[in-house]
LUMVOPA-239202 format. One line per field, with one value per residue: y, z, x of N, C-alpha, C, O in turn; residue in three letters. Coordinates in steps of 0.05 Angstrom, whole numbers, plus 5000, padded with zeros to 4 digits. Atoms other than C-alpha are relative to their C-alpha. Layout:
n.north: c(Y ...)
n.up: c(Z ...)
n.east: c(X ...)
ca.north: c(Y ...)
ca.up: c(Z ...)
ca.east: c(X ...)
c.north: c(Y ...)
c.up: c(Z ...)
c.east: c(X ...)
o.north: c(Y ...)
o.up: c(Z ...)
o.east: c(X ...)
pami: c(Ala ...)
! end
This chain:
n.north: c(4976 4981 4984 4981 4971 4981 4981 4986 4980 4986 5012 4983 5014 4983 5002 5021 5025 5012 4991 5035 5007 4996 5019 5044 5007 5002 5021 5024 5001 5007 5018 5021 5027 5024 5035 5019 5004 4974 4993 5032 5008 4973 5007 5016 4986 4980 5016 5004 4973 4986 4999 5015 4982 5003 4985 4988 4992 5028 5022 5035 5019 5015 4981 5008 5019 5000 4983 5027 5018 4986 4977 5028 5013 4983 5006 5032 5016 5000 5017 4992 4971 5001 4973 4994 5008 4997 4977 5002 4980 5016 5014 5025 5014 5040 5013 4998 5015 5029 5009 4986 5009 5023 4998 4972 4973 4990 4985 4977 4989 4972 4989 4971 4983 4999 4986 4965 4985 4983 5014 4985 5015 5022 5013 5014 5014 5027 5011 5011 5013 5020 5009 5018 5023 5020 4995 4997 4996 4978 4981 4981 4981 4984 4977 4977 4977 4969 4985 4993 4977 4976 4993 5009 5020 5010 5012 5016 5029 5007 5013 5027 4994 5009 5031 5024 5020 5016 5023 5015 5013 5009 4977 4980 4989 4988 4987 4973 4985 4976 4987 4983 4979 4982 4991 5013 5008 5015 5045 5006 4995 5016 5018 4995 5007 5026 5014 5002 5008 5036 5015 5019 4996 4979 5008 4987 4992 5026 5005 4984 4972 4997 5015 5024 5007 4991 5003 4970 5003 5011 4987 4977 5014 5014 4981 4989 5030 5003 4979 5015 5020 4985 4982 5024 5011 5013 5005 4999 5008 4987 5012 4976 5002 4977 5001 5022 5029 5010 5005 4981 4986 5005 5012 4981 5002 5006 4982 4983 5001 5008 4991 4979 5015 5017 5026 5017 5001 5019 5029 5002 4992 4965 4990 5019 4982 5003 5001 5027 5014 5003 5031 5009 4992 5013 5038 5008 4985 5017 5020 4988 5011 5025 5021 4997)
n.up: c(5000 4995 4976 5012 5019 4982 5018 4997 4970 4993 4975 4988 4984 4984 4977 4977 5012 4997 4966 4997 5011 4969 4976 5020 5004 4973 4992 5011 5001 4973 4999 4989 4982 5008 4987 5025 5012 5009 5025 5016 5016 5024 5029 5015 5012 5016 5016 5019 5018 5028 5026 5013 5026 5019 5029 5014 5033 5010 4987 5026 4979 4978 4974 4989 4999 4971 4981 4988 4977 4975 4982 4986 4981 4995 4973 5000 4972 4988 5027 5002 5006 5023 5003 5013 5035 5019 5022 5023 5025 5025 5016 4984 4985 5003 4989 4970 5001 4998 4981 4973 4996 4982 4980 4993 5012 5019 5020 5003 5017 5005 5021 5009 5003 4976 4983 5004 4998 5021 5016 4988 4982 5010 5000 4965 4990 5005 4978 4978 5003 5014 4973 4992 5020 4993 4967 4973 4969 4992 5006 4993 5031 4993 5013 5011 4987 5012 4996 4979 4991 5013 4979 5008 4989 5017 5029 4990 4990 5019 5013 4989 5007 5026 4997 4983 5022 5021 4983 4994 4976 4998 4985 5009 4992 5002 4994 5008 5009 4989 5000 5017 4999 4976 4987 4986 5015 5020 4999 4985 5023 5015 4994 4995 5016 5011 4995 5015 5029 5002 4999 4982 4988 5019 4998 5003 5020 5026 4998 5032 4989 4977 4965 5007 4972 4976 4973 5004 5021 4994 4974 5020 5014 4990 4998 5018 4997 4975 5009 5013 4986 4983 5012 5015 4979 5024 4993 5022 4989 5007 5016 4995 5010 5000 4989 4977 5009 4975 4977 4983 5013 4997 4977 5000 5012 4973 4983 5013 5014 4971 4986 5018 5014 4993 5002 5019 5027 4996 5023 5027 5017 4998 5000 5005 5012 5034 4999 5021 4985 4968 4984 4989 4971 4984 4987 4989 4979 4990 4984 4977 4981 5001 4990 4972)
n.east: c(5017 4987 5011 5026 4995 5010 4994 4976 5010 4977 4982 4995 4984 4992 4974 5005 4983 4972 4999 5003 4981 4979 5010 4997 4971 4997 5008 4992 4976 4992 4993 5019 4986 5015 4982 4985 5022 5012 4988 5000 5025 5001 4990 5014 5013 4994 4997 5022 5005 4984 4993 4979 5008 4984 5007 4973 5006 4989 5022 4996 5016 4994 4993 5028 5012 4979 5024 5023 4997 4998 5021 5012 4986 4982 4980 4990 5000 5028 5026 5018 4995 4995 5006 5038 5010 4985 4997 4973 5003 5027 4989 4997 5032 5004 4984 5002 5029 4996 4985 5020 5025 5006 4997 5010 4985 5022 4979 5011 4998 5009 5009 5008 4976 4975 4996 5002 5015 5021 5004 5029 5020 5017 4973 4999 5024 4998 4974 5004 5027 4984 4999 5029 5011 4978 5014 4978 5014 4984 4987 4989 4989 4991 5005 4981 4990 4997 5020 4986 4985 5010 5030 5026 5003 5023 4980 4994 5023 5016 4989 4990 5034 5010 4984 5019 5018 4992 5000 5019 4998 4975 4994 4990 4984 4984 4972 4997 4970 4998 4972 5006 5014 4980 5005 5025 5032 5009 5008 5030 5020 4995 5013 5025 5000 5003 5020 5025 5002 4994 4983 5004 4968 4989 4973 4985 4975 4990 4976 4977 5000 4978 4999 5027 5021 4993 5027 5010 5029 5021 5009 5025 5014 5014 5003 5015 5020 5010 5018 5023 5013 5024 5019 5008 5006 4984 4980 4978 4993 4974 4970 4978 4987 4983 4988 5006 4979 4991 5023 5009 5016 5021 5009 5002 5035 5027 5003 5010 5034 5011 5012 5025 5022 5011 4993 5019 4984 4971 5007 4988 5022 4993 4979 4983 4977 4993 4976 4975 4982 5014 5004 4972 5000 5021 4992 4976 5010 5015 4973 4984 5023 5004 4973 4985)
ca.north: c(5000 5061 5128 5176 5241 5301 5368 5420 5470 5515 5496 5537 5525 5568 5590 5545 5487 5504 5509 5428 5414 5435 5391 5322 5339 5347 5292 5239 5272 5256 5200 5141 5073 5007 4931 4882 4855 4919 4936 4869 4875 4948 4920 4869 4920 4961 4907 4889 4961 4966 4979 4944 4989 4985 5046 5048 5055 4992 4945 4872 4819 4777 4841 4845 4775 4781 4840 4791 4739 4782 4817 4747 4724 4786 4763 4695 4681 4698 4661 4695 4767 4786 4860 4904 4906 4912 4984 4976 5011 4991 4953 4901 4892 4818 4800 4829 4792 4731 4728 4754 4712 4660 4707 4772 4824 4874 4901 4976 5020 5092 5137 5204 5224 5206 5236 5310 5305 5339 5304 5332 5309 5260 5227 5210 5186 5133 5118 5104 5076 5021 5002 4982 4944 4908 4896 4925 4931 5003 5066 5117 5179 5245 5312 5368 5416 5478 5480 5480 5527 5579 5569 5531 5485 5478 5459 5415 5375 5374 5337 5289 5287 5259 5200 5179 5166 5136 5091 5065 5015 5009 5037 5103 5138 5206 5237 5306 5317 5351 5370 5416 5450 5468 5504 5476 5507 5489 5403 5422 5447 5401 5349 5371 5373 5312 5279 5309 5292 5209 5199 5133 5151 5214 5200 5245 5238 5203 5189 5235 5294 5333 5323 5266 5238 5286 5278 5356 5334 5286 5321 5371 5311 5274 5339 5352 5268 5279 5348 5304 5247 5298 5335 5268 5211 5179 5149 5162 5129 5159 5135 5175 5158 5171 5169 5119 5069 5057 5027 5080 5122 5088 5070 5145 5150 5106 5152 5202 5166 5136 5193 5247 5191 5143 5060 5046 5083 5025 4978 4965 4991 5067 5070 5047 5063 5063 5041 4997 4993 5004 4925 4910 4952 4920 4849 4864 4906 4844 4793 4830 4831 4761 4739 4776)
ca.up: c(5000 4984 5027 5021 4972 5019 4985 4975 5042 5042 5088 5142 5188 5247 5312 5352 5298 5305 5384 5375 5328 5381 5433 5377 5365 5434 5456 5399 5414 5489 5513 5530 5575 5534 5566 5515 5512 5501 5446 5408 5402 5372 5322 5301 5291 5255 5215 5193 5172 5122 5052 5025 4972 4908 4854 4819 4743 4741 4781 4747 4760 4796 4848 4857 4862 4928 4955 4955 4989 5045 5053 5066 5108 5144 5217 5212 5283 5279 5244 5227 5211 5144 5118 5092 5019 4971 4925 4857 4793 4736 4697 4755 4787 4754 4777 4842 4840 4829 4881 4932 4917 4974 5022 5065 5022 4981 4915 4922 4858 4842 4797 4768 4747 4803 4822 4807 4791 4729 4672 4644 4678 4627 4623 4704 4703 4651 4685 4748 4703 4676 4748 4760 4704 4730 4794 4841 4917 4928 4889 4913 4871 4877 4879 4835 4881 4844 4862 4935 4941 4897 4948 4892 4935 4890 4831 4876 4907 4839 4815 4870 4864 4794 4813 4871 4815 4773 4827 4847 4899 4893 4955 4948 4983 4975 4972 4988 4980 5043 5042 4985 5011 5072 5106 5161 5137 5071 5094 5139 5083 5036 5081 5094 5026 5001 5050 5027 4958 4983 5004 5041 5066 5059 5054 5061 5004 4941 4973 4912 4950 4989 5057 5065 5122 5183 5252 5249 5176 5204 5271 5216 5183 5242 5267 5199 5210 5278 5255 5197 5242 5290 5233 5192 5243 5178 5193 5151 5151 5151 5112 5131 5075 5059 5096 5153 5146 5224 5282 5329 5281 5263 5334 5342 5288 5330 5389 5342 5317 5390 5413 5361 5333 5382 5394 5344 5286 5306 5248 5181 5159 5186 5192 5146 5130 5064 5065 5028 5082 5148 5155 5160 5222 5248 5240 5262 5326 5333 5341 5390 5439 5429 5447 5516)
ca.east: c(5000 5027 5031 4968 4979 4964 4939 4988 5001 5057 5120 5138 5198 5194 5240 5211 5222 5296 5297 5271 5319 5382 5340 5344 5422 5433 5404 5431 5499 5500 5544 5510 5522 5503 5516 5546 5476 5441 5490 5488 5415 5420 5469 5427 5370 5406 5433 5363 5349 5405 5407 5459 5478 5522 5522 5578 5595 5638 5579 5576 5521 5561 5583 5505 5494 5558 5512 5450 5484 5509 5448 5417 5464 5501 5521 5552 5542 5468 5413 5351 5375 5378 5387 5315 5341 5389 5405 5430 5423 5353 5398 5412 5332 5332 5390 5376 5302 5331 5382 5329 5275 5274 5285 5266 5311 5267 5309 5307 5329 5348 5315 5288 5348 5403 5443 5428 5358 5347 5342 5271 5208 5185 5249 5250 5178 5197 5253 5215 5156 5209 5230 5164 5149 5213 5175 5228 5201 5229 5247 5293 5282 5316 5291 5320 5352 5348 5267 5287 5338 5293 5238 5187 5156 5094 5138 5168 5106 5077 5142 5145 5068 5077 5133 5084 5033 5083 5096 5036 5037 5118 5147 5178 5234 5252 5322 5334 5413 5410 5484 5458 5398 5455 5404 5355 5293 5303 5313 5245 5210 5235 5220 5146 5137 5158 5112 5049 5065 5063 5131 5130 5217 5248 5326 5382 5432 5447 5517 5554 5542 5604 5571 5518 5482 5496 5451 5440 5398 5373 5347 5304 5283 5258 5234 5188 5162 5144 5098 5065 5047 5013 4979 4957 4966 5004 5077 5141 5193 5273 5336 5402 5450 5520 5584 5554 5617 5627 5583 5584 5552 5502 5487 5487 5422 5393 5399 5379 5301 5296 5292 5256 5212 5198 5214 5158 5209 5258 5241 5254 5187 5205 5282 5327 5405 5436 5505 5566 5619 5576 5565 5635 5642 5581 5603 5673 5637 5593 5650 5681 5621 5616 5686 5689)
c.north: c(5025 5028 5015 5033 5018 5023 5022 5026 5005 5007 5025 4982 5015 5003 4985 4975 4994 4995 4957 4993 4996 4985 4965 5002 5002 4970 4968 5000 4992 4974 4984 4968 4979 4974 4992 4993 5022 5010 4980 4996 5031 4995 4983 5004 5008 4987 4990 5027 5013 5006 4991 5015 5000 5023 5008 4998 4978 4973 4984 4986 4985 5023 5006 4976 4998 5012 4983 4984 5012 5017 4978 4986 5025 4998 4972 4991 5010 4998 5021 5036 5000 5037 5012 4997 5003 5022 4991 5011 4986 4979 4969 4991 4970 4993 5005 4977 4972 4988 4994 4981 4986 5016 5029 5021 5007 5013 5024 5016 5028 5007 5034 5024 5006 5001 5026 5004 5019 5004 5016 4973 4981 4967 4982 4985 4968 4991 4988 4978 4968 4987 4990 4985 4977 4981 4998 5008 5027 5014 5028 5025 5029 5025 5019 5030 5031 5014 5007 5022 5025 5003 4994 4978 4988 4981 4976 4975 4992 4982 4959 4977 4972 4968 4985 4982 4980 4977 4985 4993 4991 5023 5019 5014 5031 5014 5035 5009 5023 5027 5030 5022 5011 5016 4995 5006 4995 4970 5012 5010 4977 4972 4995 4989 4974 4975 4997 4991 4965 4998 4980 4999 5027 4988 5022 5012 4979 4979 5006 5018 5009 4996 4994 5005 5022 4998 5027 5002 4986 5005 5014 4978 4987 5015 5008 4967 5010 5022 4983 4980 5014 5011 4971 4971 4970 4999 4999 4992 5026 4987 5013 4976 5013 5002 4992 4978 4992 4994 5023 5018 4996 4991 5026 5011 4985 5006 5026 4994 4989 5020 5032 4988 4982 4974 4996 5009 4973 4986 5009 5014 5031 4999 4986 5015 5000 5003 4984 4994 4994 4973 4989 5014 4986 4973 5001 5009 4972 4974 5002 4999 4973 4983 5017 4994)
c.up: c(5000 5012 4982 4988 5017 4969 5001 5017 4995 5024 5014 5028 5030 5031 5017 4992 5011 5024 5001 4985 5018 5015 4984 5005 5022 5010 4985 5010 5029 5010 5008 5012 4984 5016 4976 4986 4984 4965 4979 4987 4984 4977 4981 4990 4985 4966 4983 4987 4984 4974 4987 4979 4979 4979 4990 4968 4994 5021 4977 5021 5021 5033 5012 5012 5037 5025 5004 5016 5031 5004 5011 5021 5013 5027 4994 5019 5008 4988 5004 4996 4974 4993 4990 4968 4994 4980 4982 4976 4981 5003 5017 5014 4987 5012 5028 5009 5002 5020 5028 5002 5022 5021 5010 4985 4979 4983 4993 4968 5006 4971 5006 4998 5018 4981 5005 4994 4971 4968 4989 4998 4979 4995 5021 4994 4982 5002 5032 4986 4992 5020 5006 4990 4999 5020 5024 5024 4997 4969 5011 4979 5018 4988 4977 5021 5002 5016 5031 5009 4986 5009 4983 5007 4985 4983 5011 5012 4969 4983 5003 4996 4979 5008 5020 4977 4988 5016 5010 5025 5007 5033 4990 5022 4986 5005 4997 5005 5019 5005 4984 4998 5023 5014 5026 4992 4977 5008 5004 4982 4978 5013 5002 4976 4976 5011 4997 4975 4999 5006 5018 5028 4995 5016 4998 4979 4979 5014 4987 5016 5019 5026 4992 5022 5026 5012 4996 4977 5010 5027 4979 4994 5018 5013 4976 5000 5011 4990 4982 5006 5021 4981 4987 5010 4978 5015 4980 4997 4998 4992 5006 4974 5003 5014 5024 4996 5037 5025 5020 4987 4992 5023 5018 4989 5017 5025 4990 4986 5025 5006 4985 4989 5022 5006 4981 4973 5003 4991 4974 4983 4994 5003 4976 5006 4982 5000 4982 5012 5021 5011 5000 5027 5018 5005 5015 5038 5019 5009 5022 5024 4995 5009 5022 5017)
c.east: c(5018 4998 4977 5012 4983 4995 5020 4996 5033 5020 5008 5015 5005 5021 4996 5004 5031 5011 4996 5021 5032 4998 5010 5036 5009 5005 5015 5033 5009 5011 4981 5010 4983 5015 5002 4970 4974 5016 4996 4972 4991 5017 4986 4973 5013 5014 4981 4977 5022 4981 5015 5008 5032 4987 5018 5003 5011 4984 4995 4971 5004 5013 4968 4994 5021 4977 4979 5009 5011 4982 4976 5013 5028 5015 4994 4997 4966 4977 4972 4996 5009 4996 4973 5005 5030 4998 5010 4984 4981 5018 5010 4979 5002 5011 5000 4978 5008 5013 4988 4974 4985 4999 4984 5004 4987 5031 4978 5024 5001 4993 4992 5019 5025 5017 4984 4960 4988 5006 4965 4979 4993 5016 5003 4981 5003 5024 4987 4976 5019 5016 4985 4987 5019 4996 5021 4982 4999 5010 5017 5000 5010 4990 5016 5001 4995 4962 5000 5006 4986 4968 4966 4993 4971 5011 5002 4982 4988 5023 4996 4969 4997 5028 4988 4983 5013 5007 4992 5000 5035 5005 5016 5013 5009 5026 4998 5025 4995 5025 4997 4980 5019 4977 4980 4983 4994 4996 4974 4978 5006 4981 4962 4980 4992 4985 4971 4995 5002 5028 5007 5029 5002 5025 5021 5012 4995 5026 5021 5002 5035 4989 4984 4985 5009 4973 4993 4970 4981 4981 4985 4982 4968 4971 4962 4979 4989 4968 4982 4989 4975 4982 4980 5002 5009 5041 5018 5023 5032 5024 5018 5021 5025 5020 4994 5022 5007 4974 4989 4987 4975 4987 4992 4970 4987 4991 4971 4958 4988 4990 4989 4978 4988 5017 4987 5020 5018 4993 5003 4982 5004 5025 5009 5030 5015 5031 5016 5018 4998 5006 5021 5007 4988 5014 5029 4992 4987 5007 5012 4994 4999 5023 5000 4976)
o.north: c(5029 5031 5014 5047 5012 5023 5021 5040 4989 5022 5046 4963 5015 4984 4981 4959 4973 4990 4940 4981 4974 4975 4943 4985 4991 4957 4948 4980 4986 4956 4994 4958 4981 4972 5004 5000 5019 5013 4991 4984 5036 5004 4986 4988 4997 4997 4985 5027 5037 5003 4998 5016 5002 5021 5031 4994 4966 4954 4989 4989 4981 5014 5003 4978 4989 5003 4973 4983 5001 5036 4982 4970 5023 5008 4960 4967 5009 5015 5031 5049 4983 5050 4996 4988 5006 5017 4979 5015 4962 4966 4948 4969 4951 4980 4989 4960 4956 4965 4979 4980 4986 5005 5040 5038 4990 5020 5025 5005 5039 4995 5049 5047 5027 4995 5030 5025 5029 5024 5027 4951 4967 4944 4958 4961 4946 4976 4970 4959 4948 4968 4969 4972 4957 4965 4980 5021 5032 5000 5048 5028 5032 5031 5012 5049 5048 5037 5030 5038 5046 5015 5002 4959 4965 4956 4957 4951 4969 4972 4938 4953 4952 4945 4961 4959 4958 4955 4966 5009 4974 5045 5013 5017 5029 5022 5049 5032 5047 5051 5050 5041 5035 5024 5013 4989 4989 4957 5012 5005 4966 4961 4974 4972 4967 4954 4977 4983 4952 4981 4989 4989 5038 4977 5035 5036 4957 4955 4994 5021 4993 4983 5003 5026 5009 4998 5026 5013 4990 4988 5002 4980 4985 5005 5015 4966 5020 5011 4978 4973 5007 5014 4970 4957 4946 5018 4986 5013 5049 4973 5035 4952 5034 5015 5004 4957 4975 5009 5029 5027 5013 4980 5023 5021 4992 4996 5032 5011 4990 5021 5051 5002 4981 4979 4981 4992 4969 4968 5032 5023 5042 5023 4965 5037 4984 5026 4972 4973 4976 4969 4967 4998 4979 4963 4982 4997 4968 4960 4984 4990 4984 4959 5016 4994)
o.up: c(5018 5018 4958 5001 5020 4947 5021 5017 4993 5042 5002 5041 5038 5039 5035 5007 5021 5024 5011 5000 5026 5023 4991 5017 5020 5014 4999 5011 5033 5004 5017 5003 4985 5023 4957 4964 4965 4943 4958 4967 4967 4955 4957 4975 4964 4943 4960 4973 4979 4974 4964 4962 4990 4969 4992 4955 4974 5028 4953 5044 5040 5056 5037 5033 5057 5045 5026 5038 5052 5020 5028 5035 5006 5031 4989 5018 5030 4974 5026 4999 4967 5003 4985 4951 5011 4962 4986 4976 4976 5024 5006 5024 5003 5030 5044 5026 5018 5027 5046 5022 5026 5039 4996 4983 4962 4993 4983 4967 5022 4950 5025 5007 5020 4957 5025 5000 4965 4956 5006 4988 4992 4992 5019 4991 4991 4985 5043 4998 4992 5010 5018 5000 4985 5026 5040 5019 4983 4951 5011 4959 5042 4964 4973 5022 5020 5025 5034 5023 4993 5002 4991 4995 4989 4982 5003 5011 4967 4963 4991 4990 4982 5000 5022 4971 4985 5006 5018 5044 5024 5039 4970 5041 4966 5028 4978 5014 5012 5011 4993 4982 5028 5032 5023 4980 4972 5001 4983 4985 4973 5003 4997 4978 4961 4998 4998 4967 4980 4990 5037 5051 4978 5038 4977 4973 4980 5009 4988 5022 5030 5043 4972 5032 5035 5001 4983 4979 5010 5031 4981 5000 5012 5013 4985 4994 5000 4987 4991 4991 5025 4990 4995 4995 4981 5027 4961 5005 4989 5010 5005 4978 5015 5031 5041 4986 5039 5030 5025 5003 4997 5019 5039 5003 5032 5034 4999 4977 5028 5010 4999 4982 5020 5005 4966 4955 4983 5006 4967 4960 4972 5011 4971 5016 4994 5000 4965 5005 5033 5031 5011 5045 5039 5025 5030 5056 5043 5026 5037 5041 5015 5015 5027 5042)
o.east: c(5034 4974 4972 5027 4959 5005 5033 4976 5052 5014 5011 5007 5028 5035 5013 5014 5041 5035 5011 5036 5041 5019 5020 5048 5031 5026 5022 5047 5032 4995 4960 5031 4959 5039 4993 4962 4959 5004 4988 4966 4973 5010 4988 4962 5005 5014 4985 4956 5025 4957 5008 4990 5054 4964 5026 4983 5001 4998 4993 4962 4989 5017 4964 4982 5009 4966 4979 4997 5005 4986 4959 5001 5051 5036 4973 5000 4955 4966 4969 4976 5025 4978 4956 4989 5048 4982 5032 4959 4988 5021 5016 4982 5002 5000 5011 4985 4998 5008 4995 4959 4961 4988 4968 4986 4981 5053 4956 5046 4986 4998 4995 5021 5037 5018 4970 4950 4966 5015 4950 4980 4978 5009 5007 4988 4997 5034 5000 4968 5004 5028 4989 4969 5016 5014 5027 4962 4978 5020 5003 5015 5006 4990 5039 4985 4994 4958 4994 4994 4997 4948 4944 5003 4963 5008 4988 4987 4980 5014 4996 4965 4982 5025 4991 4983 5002 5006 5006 5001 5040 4996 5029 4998 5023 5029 4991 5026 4991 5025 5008 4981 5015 4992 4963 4970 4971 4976 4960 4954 4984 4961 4950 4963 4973 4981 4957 4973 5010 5035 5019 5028 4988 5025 5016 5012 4984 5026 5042 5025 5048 5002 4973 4976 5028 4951 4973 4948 4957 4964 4963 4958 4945 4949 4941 4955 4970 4946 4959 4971 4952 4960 4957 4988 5003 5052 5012 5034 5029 5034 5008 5020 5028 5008 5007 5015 5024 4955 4965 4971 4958 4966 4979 4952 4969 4971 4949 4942 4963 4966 4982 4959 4964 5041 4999 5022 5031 4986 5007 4988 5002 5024 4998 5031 5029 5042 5005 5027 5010 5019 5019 5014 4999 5023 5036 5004 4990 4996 5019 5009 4988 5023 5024 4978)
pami: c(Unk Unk Unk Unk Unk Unk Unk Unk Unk Unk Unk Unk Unk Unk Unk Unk Unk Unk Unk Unk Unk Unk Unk Unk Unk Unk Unk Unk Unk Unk Unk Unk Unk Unk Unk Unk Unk Unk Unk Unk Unk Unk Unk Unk Unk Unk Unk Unk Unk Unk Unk Unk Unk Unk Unk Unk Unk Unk Unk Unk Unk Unk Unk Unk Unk Unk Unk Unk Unk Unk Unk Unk Unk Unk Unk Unk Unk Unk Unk Unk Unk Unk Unk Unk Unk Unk Unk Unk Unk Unk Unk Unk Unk Unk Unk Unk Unk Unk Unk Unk Unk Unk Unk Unk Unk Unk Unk Unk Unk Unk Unk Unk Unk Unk Unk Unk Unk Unk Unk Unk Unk Unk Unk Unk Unk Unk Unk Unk Unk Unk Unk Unk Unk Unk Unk Unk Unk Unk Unk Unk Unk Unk Unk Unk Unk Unk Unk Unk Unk Unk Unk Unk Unk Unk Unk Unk Unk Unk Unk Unk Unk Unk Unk Unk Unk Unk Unk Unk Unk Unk Unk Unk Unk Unk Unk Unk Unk Unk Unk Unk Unk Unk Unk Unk Unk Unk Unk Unk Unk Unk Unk Unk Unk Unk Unk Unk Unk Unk Unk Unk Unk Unk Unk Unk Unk Unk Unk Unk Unk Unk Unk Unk Unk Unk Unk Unk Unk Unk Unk Unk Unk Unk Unk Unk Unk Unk Unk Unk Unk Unk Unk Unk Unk Unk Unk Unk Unk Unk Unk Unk Unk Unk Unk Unk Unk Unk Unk Unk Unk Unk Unk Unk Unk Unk Unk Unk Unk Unk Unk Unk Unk Unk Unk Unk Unk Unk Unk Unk Unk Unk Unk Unk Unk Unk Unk Unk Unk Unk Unk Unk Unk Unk Unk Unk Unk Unk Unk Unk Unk Unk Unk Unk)
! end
């Protein structure tokens, strides 16, 4: 089922938004005391809200087909965890589909012009429409920036608007390259935004960007959820992409949705995290606890 298309309401980020915002990065940044066992079972969440993700220009079937099997089988010492999906570029959904079939891992896809976005509009849509006739789980598409930073948020819902449709019942993730709107009330408008227009995720970054995932974006982000859950009583989920390559960081986001979203964000349905070297930290993190 995919999310509900709100009508279009003009975003507004005010001083009291950014006053909560301060309170989330605060809060995610504060040290914290975990036991072995406490920690062990946050890795192994967090492990089943990856992404698994491969986008590179020299990606082969058989480097997909690697990613599938380690996103089916990612802690060796612990049966029944398996990552939320697998990213990889159109041109590899079969081969993703096939690898995936037996198991939990949904094959998610980018589109509508990744990186940047702006390709023109008719171009994206059958680009996302040709993903779905692929039947990939998941699309990741990416706004175009420019309407953003020049404050057309109409433009902008009426883009995203039009790749919900094209998407149907596929889930849908949006990306807003927050590194690039750099400003908090642009993410919190952005974010707002892209949730009335159906976005089932909103996601940080492509992972091209000069800065990616930071807790600061994602404190706006969670920030602009929290507001559309109170206004519409609708749940969204959040992706942080993007220079996540170490445990403590991501163990950090999960500071960060514990405590601006809730325990109920703590699942695969509403968090994910979109990575390619992360789960090597994890498993080496997760050995470690396990031998003392």
């Amino acid at each position: 089922m995919s999310a509900t298309i709100y009508p279009y309401k003009t975003p507004n980020c005010t001083a009291t938004a950014a006053a909560t915002i301060r309170e989330d990065i605060a809060k995610s940044a504060t040290q914290f005391s975990l036991s072995s066992d406490e920690e062990k079972k946050r890795l192994e969440l967090l492990t089943s809200c990856l992404d698994l993700t491969t986008l590179k220009g020299d990606d082969t079937a058989n480097r997909v087909k690697r990613l599938c099997e380690t996103a089916k089988k990612p802690l060796e010492s612990k049966d029944g965890i398996q990552c939320a999906a697998v990213c990889v570029y159109d041109a590899f959904i079969t081969a993703a589909k096939k690898e995936t079939a037996t198991s939990k891992v949904k094959v998610a896809t980018v589109s509508a012009g990744f990186p940047a976005g702006l390709s023109p509009l008719n171009a994206r849509l059958a680009e996302i429409k040709a993903s779905v006739k692929k039947e990939v789980d998941e699309i990741d598409v990416v706004i175009p920036r420019h309407l953003a930073l020049e404050g057309n948020w109409e433009a902008l819902y009426q883009e995203i608007r039009a790749f919900r449709e094209q998407c149907g019942d596929t889930h849908m993730k949006v990306i807003l390259a927050t590194g690039e709107l750099a400003e908090i009330e642009l993410v919190y408008c952005a974010s707002r935004v892209a949730m009335q227009a159906g976005a089932d995720f909103i996601k940080t970054s492509t992972g091209m960007e000069s800065i990616n995932a930071t807790l600061e974006a994602g404190a706006t982000m969670t920030m602009a959820i929290r507001d559309h859950f109170r206004e519409t009583n609708a749940r969204v989920g959040l992706k942080p992409a993007g220079g996540i390559r170490d445990y403590a960081t991501a163990l950090a986001w999960y500071e960060l949705v514990k405590n601006g979203l809730g325990e109920e964000w703590l699942h695969p349905n509403l968090f994910r995290i979109g990575a390619s070297s992360l789960l090597t930290s994890i498993q080496e993190r997760f050995t470690a606890l396990h031998s003392e």
